[in-house]
N, C-alpha and C positions, 0 to 999 in steps of 0.2 A: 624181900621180894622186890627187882624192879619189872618196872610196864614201862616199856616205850607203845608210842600214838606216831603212828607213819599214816601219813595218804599220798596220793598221786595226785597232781592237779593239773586239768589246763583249762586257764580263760575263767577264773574261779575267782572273780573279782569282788562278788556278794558276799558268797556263800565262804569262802574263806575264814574273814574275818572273824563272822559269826563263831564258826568249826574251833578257830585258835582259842577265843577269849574263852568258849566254854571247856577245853581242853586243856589248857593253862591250870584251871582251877582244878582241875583233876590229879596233874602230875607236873612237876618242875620243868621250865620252858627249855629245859637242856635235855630231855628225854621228849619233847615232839620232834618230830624230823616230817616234813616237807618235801616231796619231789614236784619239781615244777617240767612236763613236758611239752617247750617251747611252747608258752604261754605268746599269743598274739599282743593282747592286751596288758597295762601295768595293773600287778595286784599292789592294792594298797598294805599297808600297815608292815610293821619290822616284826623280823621273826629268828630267831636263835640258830636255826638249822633249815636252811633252803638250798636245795641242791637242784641245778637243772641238770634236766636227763633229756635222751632227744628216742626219738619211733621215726621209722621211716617214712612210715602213713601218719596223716594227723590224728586218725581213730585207729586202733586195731586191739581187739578185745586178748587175739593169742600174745602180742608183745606185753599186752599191761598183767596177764597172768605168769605169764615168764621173769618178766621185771620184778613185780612184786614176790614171786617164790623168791628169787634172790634177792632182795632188798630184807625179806622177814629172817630168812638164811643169816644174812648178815648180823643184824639187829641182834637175834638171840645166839648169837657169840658173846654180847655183852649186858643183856638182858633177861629176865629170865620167863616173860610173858611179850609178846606184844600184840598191840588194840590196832585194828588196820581198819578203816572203814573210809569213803567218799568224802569231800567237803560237803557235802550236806547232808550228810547223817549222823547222829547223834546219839549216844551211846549213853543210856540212863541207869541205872541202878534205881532199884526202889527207892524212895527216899526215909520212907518208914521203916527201912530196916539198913541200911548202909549209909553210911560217910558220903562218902565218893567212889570212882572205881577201884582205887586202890586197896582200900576195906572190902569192895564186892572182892575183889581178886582173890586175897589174903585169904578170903572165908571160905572160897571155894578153889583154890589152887591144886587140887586132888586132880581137878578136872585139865586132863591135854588141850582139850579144845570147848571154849564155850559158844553158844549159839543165841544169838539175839532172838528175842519176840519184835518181829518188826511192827510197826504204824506208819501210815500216812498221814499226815498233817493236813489239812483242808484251809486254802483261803476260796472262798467264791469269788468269782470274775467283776461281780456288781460289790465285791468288800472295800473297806477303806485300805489302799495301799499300806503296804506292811513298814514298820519304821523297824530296819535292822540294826538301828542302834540301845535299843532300850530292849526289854523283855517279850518277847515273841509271844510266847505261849497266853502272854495279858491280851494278845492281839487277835488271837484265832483261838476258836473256843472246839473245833472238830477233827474228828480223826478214826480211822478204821483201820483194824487189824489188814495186814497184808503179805501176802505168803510169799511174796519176794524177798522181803526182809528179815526172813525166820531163817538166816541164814552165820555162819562162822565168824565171828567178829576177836575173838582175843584168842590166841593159840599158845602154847610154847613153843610148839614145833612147825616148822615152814608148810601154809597149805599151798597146794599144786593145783584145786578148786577153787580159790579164793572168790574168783568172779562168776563162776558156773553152778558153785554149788549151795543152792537156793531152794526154797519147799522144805525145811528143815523141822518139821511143825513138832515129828515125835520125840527130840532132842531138843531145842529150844528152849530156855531156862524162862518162864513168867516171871521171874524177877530182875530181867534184865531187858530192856526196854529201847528200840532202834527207833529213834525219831526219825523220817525222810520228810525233808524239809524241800523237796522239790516242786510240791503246788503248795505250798505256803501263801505264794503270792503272785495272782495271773502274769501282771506285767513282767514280772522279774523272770518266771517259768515260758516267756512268749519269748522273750527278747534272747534268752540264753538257747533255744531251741531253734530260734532263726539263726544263731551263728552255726552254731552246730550242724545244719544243716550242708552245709559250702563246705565243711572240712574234706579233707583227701582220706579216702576210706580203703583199708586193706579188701580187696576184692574178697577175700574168703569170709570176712563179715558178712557182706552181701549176699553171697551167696547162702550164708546159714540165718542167714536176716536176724544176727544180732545185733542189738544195738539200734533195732526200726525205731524206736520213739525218737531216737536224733535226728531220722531222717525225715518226719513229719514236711512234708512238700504245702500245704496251704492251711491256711486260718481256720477253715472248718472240721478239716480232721484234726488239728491240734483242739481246738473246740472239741472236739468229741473227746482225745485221749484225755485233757487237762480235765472233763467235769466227768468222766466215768470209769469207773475203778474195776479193771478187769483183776481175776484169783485176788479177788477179796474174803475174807471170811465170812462176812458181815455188813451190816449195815452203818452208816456211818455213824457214830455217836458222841456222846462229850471226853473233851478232855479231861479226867482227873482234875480236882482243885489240887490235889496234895503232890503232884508231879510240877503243878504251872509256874511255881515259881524258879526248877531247873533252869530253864531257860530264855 
């Protein structure tokens, strides 16, 4: 069985690096594949397979679902699974019962399309800035079920919902686990959502206002979005000890 690990990035200078080195250890650095679309800024660190791709908008959620159906298209010509998910989401396998992904794979490869159990990871505003060089999860101890992330993550075959189709609760494997590492850490989640804001946006986004948390306009409704967790399941609660040292 091979699994290639594709994402899309732009401006993904943190959160990247984090994505490669834990993805690295999953599957051979010649099976991740990289699409960079006109990144502003320099991402750091080298990487085996980086390809720039360009969108005519700097946001547009129909070209990233078009792109990516054929980016997965392509992949599983030579592939026989592949893991698609954001630079900051995180793809766990139980650890008490799987290797890595490729063992989750292997053990359930019956399956066409698997579907994450998503989390949100919690840094509070008042935490000690998050060091993304050492272990994350040693750093932030909370995290809440979140039905945005109970969504298609490893397929055989090309999804055409890749970005859309989310609230996946009754399909969703519990032993497979989406980490979203996007309030991990206030500063880093403020500074990446003020750029984001200035991007050139496909009007039809707007108009179906996907994509509103990039457009966050001031400090206090970002304030509101970053400390309060809308289609949550639950309340916030602790991270697993037996998952913290994943990543």
């Amino acid at each position: 069985m091979r699994l290639a690990v594709i994402t899309i990035i732009k401006d993904e200078d943190i959160f990247l690096p984090v994505w490669y080195n834990y993805y690295k250890k999953q599957v051979p650095e010649t099976d991740i594949f990289i699409y960079d679309n006109d990144s502003k800024i320099k991402i750091p660190g080298e990487y085996k397979n980086f390809t720039p791709i360009h969108s005519g908008f700097e946001f547009d959620h129909i070209w990233l679902r078009q792109t990516l159906y054929k980016i997965m298209a392509y992949q599983l010509l030579f592939y026989d699974y592949v893991l698609c998910v954001d630079a900051d989401e995180i793809v766990i396998p139980d650890p008490r019962k799987y290797k890595n992904i490729v063992d989750y794979v292997n053990k359930n490869k019956g399956k066409e399309t698997i579907y994450s159990t998503g989390y949100e990871v919690f840094g509070k505003k008042a935490d000690t800035p998050i060091n993304f060089n050492t272990v994350l999860f040693a750093q932030r101890h909370y995290w809440t079920k979140l039905k945005n992330f109970f969504k298609p993550v490893i397929s055989s075959i090309p999804i055409k919902k890749m970005y859309s189709d989310y609230h996946c609760e009754s399909v969703a494997d519990p032993e497979l686990y989406l980490a979203h590492l996007n309030r991990i850490d206030y500063a880093t989640s403020y500074n990446k959502y003020n750029r984001e804001k200035s991007y050139k946006w496909n009007p039809d986004d707007l108009k179906k206002t996907d994509g509103w948390q990039h457009r966050i306009s001031n400090d206090s409704a970002f304030d509101e979005y970053y400390l309060q967790i809308k289609n949550s399941f639950g309340p916030v609660g602790p991270i697993p000890e037996w998952i913290k040292g994943t990543i």
